[in-house]
C-alpha positions in Angstrom: 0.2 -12.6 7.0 -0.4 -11.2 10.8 -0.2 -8.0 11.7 3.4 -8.6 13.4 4.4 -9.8 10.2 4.2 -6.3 8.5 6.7 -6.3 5.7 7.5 -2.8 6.3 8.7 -3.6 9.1 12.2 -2.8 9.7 14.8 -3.9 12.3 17.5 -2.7 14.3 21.5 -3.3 14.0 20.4 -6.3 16.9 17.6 -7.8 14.4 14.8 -6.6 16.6 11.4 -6.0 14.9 10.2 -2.7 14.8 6.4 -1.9 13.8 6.7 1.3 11.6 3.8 2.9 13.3 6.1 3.2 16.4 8.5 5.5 14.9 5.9 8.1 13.6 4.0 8.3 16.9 3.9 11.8 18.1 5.5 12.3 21.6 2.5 14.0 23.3 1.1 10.0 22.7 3.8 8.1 23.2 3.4 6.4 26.6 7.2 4.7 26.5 8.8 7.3 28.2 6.4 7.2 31.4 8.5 6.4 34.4 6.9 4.4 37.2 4.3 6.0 39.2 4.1 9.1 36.5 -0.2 9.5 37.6 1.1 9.5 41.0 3.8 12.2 40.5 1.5 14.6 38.7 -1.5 14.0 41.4 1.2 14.8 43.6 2.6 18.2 42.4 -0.6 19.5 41.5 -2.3 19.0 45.1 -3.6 22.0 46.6 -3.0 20.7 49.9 0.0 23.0 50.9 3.1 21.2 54.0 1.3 23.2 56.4 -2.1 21.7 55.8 -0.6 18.1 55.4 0.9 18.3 58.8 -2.7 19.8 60.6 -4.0 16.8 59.1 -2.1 14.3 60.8 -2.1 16.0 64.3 -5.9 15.8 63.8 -5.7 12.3 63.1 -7.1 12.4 59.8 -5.1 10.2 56.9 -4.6 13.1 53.9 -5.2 10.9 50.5 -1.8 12.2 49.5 0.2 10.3 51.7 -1.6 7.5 50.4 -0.7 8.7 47.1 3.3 8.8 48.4 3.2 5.0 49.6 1.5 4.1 46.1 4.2 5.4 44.7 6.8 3.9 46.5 5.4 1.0 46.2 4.9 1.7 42.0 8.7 2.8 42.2 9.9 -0.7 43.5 8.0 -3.1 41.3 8.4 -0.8 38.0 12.1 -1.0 38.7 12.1 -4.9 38.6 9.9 -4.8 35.8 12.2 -2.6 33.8 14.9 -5.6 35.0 13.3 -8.1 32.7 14.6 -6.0 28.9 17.5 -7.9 28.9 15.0 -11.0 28.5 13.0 -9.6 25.7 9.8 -8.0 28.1 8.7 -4.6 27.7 6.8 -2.5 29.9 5.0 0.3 29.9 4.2 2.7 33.3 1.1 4.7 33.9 -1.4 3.9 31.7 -4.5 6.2 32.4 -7.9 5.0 31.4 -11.1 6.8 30.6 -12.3 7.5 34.2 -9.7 7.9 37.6 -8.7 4.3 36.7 -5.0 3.8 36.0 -2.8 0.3 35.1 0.4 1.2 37.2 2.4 -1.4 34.6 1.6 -3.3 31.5 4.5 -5.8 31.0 4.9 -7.8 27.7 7.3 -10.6 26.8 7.8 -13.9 26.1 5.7 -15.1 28.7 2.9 -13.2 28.0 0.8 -9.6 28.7 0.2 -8.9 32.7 -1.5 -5.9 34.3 0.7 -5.5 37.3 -0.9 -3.7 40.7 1.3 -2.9 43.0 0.0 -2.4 46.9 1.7 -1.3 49.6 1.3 -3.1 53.1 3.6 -1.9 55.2 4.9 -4.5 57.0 1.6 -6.2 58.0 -0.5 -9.8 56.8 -2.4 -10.0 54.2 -5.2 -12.2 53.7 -5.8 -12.3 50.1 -9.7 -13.3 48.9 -11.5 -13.7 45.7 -12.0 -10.0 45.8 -10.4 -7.9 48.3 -7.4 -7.8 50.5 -7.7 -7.7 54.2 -5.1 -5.8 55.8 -4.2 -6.7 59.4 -5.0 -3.6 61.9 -7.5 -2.3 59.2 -11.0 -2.4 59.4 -12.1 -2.7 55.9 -10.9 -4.7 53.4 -9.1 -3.4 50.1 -10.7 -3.5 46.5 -7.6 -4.7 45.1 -8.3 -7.8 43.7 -11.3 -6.7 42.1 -9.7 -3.7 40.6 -6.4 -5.6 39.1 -9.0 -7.9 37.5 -11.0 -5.2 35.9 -7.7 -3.8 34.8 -7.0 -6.6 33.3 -10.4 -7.2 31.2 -10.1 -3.7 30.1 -7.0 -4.0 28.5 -7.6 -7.2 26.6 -10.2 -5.8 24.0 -8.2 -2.5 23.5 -4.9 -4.2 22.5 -6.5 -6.9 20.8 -8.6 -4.0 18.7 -4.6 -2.4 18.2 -3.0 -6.0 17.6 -5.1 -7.7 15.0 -5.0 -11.1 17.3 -6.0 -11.9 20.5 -4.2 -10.7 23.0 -5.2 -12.2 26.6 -3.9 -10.2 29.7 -3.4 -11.9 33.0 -3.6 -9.9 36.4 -1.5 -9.8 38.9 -1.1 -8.0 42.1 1.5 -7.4 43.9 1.7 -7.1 47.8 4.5 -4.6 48.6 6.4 -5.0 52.4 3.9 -7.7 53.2 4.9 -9.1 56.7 3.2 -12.5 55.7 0.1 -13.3 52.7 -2.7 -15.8 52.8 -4.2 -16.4 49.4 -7.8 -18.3 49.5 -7.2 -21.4 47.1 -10.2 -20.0 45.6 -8.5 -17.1 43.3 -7.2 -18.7 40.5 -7.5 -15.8 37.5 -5.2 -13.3 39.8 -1.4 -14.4 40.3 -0.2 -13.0 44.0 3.3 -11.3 44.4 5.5 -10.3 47.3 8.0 -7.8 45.5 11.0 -9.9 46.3 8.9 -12.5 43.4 8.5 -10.1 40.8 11.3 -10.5 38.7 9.9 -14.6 38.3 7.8 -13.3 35.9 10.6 -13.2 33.7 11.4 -16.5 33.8 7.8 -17.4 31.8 7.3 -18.1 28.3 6.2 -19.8 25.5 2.6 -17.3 25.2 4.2 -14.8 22.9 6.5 -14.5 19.6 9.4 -11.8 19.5 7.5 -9.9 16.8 3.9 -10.5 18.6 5.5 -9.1 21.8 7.2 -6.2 19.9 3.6 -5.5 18.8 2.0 -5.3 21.6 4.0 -2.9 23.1 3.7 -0.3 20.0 0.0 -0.8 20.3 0.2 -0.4 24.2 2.5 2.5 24.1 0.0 5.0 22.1 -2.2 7.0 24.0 -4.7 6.9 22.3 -5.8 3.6 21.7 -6.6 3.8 25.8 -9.2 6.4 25.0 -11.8 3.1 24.3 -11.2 1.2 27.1 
C-alpha cells in the first residue's frame, strides 16, 4: 500500500483525505498558514533602513533593495491570490517556502494537474524577452536570473518531497511575468512554462498527474518546515 494510502487516515464530513501527520504538526512548523509574500513582509519590517533614508536614496538616484522587495511582493500578492483561486478545484498551495540559504519558493501549488514552483516577477509594464536562462527586461541593462533560479527551485524541491512522499514527486517550474507590456519566449525553453498573471489561474484547468489522496500528501509533506531544512 502507498504512503497516501495510510489506513489511519481519516476524512473529513466532505470525504477528503487527511494524512494524520498533518493534524499533530506543531504550528511553529506548519507552513499552511503562510500568506503570499510572508519572506517579503518580514525582510520588510525588519529593515534598518528608516523613510528618511529610503527617500535620500532615491533623490541620489540609487535603487534601495527594499523597493525591490515592495514590487516582489506585489507581484507575490497577485499570483498567490489566483493560486489560492484554484481550492475549489482540488489544488493546494503553499506561500513562502524558505530554503537553506537566502533562496525562497514564493508558491508551491499542488493538484490534480500536478506539483509547480511558481516565480512570480514583476516587469512593470515593459517587454520581456524570455531565454533559456535569464529574462531581458526592456530599458535594463542586464538581464534577470530568473529562469535559472525557478529551475533550481524546482530541482530542489523534487528530492525533498519525494524523501516526505514515499513516491516520486516531479515538480515543474514556472515563472510568471507580472505587468508584462509584451513576452518573447525563445522556442528553446521547453522545461520552464511562461505566464502573464492574467494566465495563472489556467493552471487549474490541468490534470490527470496526480490522485486526490497523492495531492493531499503532498501538501502535508510540503507544509512542514522542516522537511525544507534538506533541500
Amino acid at each position: 500500500m502507498g504512503v497516501c494510502e495510510r489506513p489511519d487516515a481519516k476524512r473529513s464530513p466532505n470525504g477528503k483525505r487527511y494524512d494524520p501527520e498533518r493534524l499533530f504538526l506543531p504550528p511553529d512548523d506548519d507552513l499552511a498558514p503562510n500568506r503570499p509574500g510572508e519572506t517579503l513582509r518580514v525582510r520588510l519590517d525588519t529593515s534598518r533602513t528608516g523613510r528618511l533614508g529610503l527617500v535620500l536614496a532615491r533623490l541620489l538616484g540609487r535603487r534601495p533593495v527594499e523597493d525591490a522587495w515592495r514590487r516582489s511582493l506585489a507581484a507575490e500578492r497577485l499570483v498567490g491570490a489566483e493560486l489560492d483561486g484554484l481550492a475549489a478545484a482540488g489544488w493546494e498551495v503553499v506561500h513562502s517556502i524558505a530554503l537553506p540559504g537566502d533562496a525562497v519558493v514564493p508558491h508551491l501549488l499542488i493538484g490534480p494537474g500536478g506539483v509547480f514552483c511558481v516565480a512570480p516577477e514583476p516587469v512593470r509594464g515593459a517587454h520581456a524577452e524570455v531565454g533559456e536562462e535569464t529574462v531581458r527586461v526592456a530599458g535594463e541593462r542586464h538581464g534577470r536570473p530568473c529562469v535559472r533560479r525557478v529551475r533550481q527551485a524546482a530541482a530542489r524541491c523534487a528530492p525533498v518531497l519525494t524523501r516526505g512522499c514515499g513516491f516520486l514527486v516531479r515538480v515543474h517550474p514556472v515563472l510568471v511575468l507580472v505587468g508584462a507590456a509584451g513576452v518573447e519566449v525563445t522556442p528553446a525553453l521547453e522545461d520552464v512554462r511562461v505566464l502573464r498573471e492574467d494566465e495563472v489561474a489556467g493552471l487549474g484547468a490541468l490534470g490527470g498527474a496526480l490522485h486526490p489522496d497523492r495531492v493531499d500528501r503532498v501538501h502535508t509533506v510540503a507544509r512542514n518546515r522542516r522537511v525544507w531544512l534538506a533541500a
